[in-house]
LOROKE-568227 format. One line per 8 residues: number of its first residue (from 0); their letters; for each residue x, y, z of C-alpha. Coordinates in steps of 0.1 Angstrom, whole numbers, plus 5000, padded with zeros to 4 digits. Example, Ala and Ser with C-alpha at 12.3 -4.5 7.8 and 13.67 -1.06 7.14 Angstrom:
BEGIN
0	as	5123,4955,5078  5137,4989,5071 .
***
This chain:
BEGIN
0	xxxxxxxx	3256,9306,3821  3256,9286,3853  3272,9288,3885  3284,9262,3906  3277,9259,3942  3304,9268,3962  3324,9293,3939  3327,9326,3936 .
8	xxxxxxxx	3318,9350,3908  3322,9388,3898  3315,9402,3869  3340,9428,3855  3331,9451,3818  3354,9467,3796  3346,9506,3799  3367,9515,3764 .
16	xxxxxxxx	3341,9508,3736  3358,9515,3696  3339,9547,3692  3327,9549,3651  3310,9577,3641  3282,9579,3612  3310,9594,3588  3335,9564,3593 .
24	xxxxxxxx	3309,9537,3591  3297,9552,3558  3333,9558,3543  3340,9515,3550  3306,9506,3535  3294,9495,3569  3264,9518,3574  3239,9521,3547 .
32	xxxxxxxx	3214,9545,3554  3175,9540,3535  3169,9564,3511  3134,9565,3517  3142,9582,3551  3124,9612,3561  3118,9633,3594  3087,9622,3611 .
40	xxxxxxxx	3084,9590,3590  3089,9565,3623  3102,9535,3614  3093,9514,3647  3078,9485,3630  3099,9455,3611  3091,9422,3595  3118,9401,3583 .
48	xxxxxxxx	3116,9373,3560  3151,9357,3561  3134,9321,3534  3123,9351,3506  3149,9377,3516  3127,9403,3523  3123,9428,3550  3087,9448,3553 .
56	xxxxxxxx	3092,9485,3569  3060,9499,3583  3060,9531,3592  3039,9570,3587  3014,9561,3557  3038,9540,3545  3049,9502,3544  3082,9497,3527 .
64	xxxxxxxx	3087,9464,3506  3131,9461,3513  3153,9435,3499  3170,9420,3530  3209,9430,3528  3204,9457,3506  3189,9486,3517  3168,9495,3484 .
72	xxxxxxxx	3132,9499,3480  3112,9474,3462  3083,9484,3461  3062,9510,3488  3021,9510,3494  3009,9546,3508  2976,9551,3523  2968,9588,3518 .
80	xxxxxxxx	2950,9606,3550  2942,9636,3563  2958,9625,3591  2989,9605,3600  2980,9564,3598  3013,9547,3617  3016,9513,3607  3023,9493,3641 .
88	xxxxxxxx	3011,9460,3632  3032,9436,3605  3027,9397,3612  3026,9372,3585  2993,9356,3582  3000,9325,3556  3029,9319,3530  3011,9348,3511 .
96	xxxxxxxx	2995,9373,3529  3005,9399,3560  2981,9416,3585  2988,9450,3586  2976,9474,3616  2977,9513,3618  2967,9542,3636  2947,9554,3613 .
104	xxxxxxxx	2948,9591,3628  2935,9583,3660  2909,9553,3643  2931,9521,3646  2924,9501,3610  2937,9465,3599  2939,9451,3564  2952,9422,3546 .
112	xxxxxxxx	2989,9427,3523  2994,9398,3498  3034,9399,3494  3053,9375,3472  3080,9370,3447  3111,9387,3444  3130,9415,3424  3109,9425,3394 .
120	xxxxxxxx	3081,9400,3397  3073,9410,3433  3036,9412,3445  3030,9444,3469  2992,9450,3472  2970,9461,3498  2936,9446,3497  2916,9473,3505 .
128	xxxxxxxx	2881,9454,3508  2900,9435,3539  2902,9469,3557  2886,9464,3593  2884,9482,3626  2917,9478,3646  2905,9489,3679  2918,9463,3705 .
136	xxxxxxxx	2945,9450,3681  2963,9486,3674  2974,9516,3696  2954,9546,3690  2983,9566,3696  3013,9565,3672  3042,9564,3702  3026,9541,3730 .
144	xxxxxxxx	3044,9512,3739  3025,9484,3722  3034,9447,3717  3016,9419,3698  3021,9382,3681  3000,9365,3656  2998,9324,3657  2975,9298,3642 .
152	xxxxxxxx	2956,9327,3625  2949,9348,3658  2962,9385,3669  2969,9387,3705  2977,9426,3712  2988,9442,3742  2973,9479,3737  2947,9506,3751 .
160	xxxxxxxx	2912,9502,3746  2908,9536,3749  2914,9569,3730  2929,9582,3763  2951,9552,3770  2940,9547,3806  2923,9513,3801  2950,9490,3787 .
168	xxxxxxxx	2946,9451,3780  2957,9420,3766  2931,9406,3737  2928,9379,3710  2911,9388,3684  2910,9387,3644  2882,9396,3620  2851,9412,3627 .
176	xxxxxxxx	2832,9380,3629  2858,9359,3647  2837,9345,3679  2871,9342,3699  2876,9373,3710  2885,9379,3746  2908,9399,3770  2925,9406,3802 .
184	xxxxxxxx	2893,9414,3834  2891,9451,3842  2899,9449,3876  2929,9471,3880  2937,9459,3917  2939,9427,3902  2945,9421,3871  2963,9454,3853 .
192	xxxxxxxx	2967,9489,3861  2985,9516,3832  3002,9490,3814  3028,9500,3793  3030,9466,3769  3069,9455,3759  3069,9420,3740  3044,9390,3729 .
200	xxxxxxxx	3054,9353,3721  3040,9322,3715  3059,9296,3736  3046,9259,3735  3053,9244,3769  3053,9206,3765  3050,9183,3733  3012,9187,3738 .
208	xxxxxxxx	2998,9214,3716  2973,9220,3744  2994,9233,3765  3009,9261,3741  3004,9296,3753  3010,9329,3753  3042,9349,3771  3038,9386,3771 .
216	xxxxxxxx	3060,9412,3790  3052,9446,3804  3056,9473,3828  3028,9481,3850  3012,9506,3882  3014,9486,3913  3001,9497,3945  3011,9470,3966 .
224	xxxxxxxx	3008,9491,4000  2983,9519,4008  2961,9540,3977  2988,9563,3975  3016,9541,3974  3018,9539,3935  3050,9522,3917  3061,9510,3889 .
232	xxxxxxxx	3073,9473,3881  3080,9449,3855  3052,9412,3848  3056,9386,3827  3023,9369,3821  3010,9340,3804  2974,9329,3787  2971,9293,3773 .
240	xxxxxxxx	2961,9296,3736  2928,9278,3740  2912,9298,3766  2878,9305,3755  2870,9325,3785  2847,9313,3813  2812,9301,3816  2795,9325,3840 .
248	xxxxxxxx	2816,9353,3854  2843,9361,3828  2823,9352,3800  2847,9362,3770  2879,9370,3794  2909,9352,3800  2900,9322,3825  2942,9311,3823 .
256	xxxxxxxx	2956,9348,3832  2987,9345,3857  3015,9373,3858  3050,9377,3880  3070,9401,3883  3098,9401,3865  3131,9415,3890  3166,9429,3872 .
264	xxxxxxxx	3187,9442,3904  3222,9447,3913  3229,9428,3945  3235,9451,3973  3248,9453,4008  3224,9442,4040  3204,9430,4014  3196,9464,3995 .
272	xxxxxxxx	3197,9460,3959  3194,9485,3931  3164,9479,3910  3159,9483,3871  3121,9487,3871  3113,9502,3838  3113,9469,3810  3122,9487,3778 .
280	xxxxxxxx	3124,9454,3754  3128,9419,3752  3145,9395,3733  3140,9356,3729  3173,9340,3719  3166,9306,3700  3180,9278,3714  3177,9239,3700 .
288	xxxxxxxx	3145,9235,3722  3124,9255,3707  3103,9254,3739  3133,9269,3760  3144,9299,3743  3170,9324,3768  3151,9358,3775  3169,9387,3774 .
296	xxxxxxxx	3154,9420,3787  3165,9455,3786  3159,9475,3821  3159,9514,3833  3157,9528,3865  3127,9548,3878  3149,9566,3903  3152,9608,3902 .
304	xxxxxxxx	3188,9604,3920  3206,9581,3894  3203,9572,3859  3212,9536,3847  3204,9505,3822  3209,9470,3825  3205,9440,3809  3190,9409,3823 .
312	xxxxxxxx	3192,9372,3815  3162,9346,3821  3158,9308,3817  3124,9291,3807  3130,9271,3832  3129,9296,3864  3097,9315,3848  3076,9284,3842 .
320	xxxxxxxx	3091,9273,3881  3074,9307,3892  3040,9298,3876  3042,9262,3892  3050,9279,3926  3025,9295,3955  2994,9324,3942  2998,9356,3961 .
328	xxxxxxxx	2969,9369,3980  2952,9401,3986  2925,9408,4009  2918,9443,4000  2931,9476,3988  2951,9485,4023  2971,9450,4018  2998,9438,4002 .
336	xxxxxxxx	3001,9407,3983  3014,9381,4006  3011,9340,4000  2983,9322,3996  2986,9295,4023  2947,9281,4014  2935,9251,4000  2943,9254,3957 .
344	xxxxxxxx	2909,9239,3937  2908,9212,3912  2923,9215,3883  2955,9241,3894  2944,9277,3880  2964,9285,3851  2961,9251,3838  2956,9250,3802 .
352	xxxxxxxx	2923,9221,3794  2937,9191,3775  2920,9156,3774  2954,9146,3785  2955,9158,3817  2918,9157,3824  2890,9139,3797  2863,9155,3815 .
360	xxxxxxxx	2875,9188,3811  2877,9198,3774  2877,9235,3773  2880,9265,3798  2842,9265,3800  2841,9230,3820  2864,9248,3845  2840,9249,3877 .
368	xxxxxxxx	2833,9282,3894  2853,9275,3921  2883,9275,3895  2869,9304,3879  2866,9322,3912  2903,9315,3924  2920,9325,3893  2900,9362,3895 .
376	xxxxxxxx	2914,9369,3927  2945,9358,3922  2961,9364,3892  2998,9371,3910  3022,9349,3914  3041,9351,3954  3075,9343,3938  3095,9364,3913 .
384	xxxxxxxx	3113,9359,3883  3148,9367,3888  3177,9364,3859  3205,9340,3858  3230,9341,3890  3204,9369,3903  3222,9401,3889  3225,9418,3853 .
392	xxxxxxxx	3246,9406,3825  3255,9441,3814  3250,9476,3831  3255,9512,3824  3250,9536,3849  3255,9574,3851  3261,9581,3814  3243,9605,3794 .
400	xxxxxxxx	3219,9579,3779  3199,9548,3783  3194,9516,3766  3157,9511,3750  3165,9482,3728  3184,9450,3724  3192,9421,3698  3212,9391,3705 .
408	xxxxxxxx	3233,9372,3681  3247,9333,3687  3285,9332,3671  3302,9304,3671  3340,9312,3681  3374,9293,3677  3368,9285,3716  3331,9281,3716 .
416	xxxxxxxx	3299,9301,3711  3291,9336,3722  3262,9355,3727  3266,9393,3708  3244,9416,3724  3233,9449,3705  3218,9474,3722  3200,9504,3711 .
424	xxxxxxxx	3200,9538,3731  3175,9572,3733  3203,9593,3715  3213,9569,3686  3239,9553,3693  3243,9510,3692  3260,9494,3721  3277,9458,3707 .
432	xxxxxxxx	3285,9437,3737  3297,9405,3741  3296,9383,3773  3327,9364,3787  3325,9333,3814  3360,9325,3828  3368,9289,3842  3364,9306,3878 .
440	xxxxxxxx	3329,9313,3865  3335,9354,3865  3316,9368,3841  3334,9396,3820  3315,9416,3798  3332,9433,3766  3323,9468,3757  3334,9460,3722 .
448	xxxxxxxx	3319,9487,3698  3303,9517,3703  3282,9526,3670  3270,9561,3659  3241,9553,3633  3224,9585,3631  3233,9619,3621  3216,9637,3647 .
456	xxxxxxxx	3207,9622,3682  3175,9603,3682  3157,9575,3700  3162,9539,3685  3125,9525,3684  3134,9493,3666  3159,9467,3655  3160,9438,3640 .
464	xxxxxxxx	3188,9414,3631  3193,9394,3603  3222,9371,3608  3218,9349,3579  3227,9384,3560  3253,9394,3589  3230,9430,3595  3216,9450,3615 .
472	xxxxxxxx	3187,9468,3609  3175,9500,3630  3149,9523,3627  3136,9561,3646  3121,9584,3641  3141,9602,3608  3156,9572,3593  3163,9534,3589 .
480	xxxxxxxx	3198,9523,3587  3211,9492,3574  3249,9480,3599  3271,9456,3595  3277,9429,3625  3312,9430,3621  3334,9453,3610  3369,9431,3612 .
488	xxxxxxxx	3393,9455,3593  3392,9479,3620  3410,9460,3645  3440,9465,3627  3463,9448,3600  3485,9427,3624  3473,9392,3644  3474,9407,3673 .
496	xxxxxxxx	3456,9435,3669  3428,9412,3657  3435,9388,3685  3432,9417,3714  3403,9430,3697  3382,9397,3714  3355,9398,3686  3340,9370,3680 .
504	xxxxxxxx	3328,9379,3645  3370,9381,3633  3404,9362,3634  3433,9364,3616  3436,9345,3585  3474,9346,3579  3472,9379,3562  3445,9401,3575 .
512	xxxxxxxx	3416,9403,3600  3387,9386,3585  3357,9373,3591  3355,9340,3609  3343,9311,3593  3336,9275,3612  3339,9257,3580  3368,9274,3565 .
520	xxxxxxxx	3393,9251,3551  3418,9280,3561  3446,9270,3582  3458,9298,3599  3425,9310,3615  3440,9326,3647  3415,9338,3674  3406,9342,3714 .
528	xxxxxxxx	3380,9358,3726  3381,9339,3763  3416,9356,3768  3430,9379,3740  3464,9365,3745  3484,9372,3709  3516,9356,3725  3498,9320,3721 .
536	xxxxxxxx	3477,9324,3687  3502,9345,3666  3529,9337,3645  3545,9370,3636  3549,9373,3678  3586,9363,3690  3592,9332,3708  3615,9346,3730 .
544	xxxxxxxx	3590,9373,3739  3580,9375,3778  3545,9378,3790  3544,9418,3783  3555,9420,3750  3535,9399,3719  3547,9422,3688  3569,9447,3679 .
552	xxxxxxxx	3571,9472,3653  3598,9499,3647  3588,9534,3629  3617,9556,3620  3608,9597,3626  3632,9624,3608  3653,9647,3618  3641,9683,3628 .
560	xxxxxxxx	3604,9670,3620  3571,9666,3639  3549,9639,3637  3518,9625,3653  3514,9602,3677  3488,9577,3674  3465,9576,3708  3440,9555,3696 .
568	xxxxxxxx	3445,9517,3695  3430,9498,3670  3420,9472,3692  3395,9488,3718  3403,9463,3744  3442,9479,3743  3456,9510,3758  3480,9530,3742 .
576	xxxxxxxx	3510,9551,3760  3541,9568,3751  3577,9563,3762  3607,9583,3757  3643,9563,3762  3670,9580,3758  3703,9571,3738  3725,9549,3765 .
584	xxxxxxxx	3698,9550,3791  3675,9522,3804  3649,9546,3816  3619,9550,3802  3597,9585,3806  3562,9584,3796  3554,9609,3777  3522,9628,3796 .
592	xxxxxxxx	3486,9632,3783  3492,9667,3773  3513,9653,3744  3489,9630,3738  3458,9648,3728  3443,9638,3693  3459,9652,3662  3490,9673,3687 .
600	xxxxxxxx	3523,9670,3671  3547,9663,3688  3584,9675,3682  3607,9649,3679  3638,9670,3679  3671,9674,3660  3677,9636,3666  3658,9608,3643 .
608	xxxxxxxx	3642,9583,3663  3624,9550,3661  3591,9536,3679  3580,9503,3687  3545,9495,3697  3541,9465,3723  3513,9442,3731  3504,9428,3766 .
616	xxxxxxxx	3483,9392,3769  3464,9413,3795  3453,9438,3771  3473,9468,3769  3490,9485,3742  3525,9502,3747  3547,9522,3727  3578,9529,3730 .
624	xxxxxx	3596,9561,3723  3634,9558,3717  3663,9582,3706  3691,9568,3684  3724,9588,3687  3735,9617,3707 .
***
């Protein structure tokens, strides 16, 4: 998404989502739930394997063995405990083995999982001699936020050191004996203060393996201002992947540690924007440059007035442009961070060591103190992050719930590729969301599904998505369902139905509404997502049609009857309203909302009657009530 100097934009979002509920999503085989589901059994922690087609469930004494697209158990490993052991940790270690992290009732342990084969000849075994302390690379506590990535055989963890939780930090670390442990300073004014950790990924940064680091995301205490001045805001940090820690003063801590913060706002008036504070998740969207992948983050409000989520949108670019820009300064306690105007040492703080850029430097221990120093004091970045045209992507504000997770799908469309977002909420529910850049560079974001999953309302801790098997997989704290990305037949069994429904996942194939397919050798693939116009992409729509009206169909009622009257479009970006035309009149009367209400007859008289449903290329749906005879 990009905006051109000089024009205008506004973002506008459809506000009528297809409601489904649990019942209807399991009656069309689009919902399957796990039957290993159980109250209290938390599924919060994934790992899917899209080469072996196997998705690893980790959750209370449990880690499930699933075969990806179908939501049966293969195999389940259980480690009995007095207590509850939460499994938090699942990160494939080699083609063979997975390291595995739990709670361990309040004693964080970490073992090794050998995993392998498929179907009947599956391997599922827990080497239990591996088992380890997992203090540092596990949460103690089953429900705090936690976030960690394993590369080239090392665990970075973003956790609490603590059995209380009040000293949190962000480690490497990996067997007992592994000399390369090391982690975040503690100097809270500094460094971090009550972190609440979101995300962790390894993002190489040029061609030069030496400068491949670490990203991770989180929601911190900031007291900017005076002691009592306490806030809360969203960092993105960064640690280069060989840092071995200083010489002298932070022997065995992070000599490369830089963090920003991270803004999602709404653009105000005078300059006063509305702030999204709280960073809930993160999601990196793969792009062809594997070192540019497009950061999506989901955002809630620490305001007592209003309650609100957003979704924000971040380029590589802009956050690596924020590390490369001025260090913030603070003097002491009573002062903000403001810029550091003084002289920068030799080589720039941050700096990963690479024989490239310096021979003389070869690791973080040639760093001089000076270096050393600098980069302990200043750890802030002046400049901010902030997304892509500076305001969120998607928003929803004053509803009963709020968004806690997100997944983003690329689907390639008869007019180009979209970006699909799914979005998880604290009662249940799945938010599916796709975004919409005009030629006047408006943004327009559809509200295209709205997706009950659960039974009974309860937070969504985890999803992942698995689009080489088209699902969805989410997980709370009573269950783990398995959703379809698309559900096409529910848009209808006319073209434009399927064309108004703006999905990218469907068009019509001649006959129904299907799944789209690039490399279909199909014709009559009709579809458009920019627009939704069915007077341009259908064939069953009259030429002679004007701009108002794409299809019509006529429906015959009978004589001293009552029927219903359908108030529910099938395509979501449609509205539906009655007419009533009487014989040898041109008038029309809409019929009012009274006569509308869901599953109300109403009385069609002592007359029969016919009604024709109308589409509109600007997405409404009319229909037409009209009396034949006297």
């Amino acid at each position: 998404m990009c905006v051109r100097k000089g024009e205008s934009r506004s973002m506008t979002v459809s506000q009528v989502p297809l409601f489904l509920p649990v019942a209807e999503l399991l009656t069309s085989r689009s919902l399957s739930p796990f039957l290993g589901s159980g109250e209290g059994l938390s599924f919060q922690t994934f790992l899917l394997d899209e080469e072996k087609g196997h998705l690893l469930l980790g959750s209370r004494d449990h880690i499930f063995l699933l075969e990806a697209g179908i939501p049966c158990c293969t195999g389940a490993v259980t480690r009995s405990s007095e207590c509850a052991n939460f499994i938090r940790v699942l990160h494939n270690y080699n083609s063979t083995h997975v390291y595995v992290c739990g709670t361990g009732a309040f004693q964080p342990l970490c073992a090794f999982l050998e995993v392998g084969g498929r179907g009947e000849e599956a391997v599922f075994h827990l080497h239990t001699n591996t088992v380890e302390s997992g203090r540092m690379k596990c949460p103690y506590d089953p429900w705090q936020p936690f976030a960690s990535v394993l590369t080239d055989h090392h665990l970075y963890s973003g956790t609490a050191s603590d059995f209380l939780g009040k000293d949190t930090a962000f480690t490497r670390s990996l067997g007992q004996r592994d000399r390369s442990y090391i982690r975040t300073d503690v100097s809270k004014d500094y460094w971090i203060d009550e972190a609440k950790f979101v995300a962790a990924h390894a993002i190489g940064d040029t061609y030069n393996p030496d400068d491949d680091k670490v990203y991770f995301f989180f929601r911190e205490a900031s007291r900017d201002g005076s002691a009592g001045d306490k806030s809360v805001l969203s960092r993105v940090a960064r640690v280069c992947q060989n840092d071995v820690g200083g010489l002298r003063s932070l022997t065995n801590k992070w000599s490369t540690f830089l963090k920003a913060r991270l803004v999602c706002s709404i653009p105000g008036p005078d300059g006063v924007d509305t702030h999204f504070d709280e960073l809930q998740d993160i999601f990196l969207l793969p792009t062809r440059d594997e070192r540019n992948p497009v950061v999506y983050g989901v955002f809630t409000t620490t305001s007592s007035i209003f309650k609100g989520s957003a979704v924000c949108v971040y380029h590589m670019a802009d956050i690596r442009a924020v590390f490369n820009g001025p260090y913030a300064h603070k003097e002491g306690l009573e002062h903000r961070w403001v810029e550091y105007e003084g002289r920068v040492p030799y080589p720039r703080p941050g700096t990963c060591p690479s024989r490239t850029y310096d021979p003389r430097i070869k690791t973080t221990k040639d760093f001089s103190d000076e270096v050393i120093s600098f980069i302990k004091d200043h750890p802030m970045m002046y400049r901010a992050v902030y997304p892509v045209a500076r305001e969120p992507v998607f928003t929803r504000i004053n509803v009963d719930y709020r968004l806690t997770q997100i997944v983003v799908d690329r689907v390639p469309a008869v007019d180009g590729q979209y970006a699909v977002m799914f979005l998880g909420t604290d009662v249940g529910t799945v938010l599916k969301v796709v975004s919409i850049t005009q030629e006047n560079w408006a943004t327009e974001q559809l509200l295209l599904e709205e997706l009950q999953v659960f039974q009974a309302p309860s937070p969504i801790l985890s999803m992942e998505i698995s689009s080489k098997q088209h699902q969805l997989y989410i997980g709370s704290r009573d269950g783990l369902v398995q959703v379809s990305l698309h559900r096409c037949q529910a848009y209808g069994r006319a073209c434009a139905d399927c064309c108004l429904a703006r999905d990218p996942y469907c068009a019509w194939d001649g006959h129904s509404c299907s799944r789209y397919i690039p490399a279909s050798k199909r014709r009559a693939r009709r579809q458009d997502v920019k627009h939704g116009d069915p007077s341009g992409q259908c064939w069953d729509v009259e030429d002679n049609m004007d701009s108002t009206q794409a299809e019509e169909r006529i429906l015959f009622g009978v004589e001293s009857n009552s029927t219903f009257l359908e108030c529910v479009a099938t395509s979501r970006q449609a509205q539906v309203r009655w007419f009533l035309q009487r014989s040898g009149s041109e008038r029309r009367e809409e019929v009012r909302h009274q006569y509308t209400k869901k599953h109300k007859p109403l009385d069609y008289g002592r007359k029969p009657e016919r009604l024709v449903k109308t589409h509109s290329n600007t997405g409404r749906t009319h229909w037409v009530f009209y009396l034949l005879g006297d």
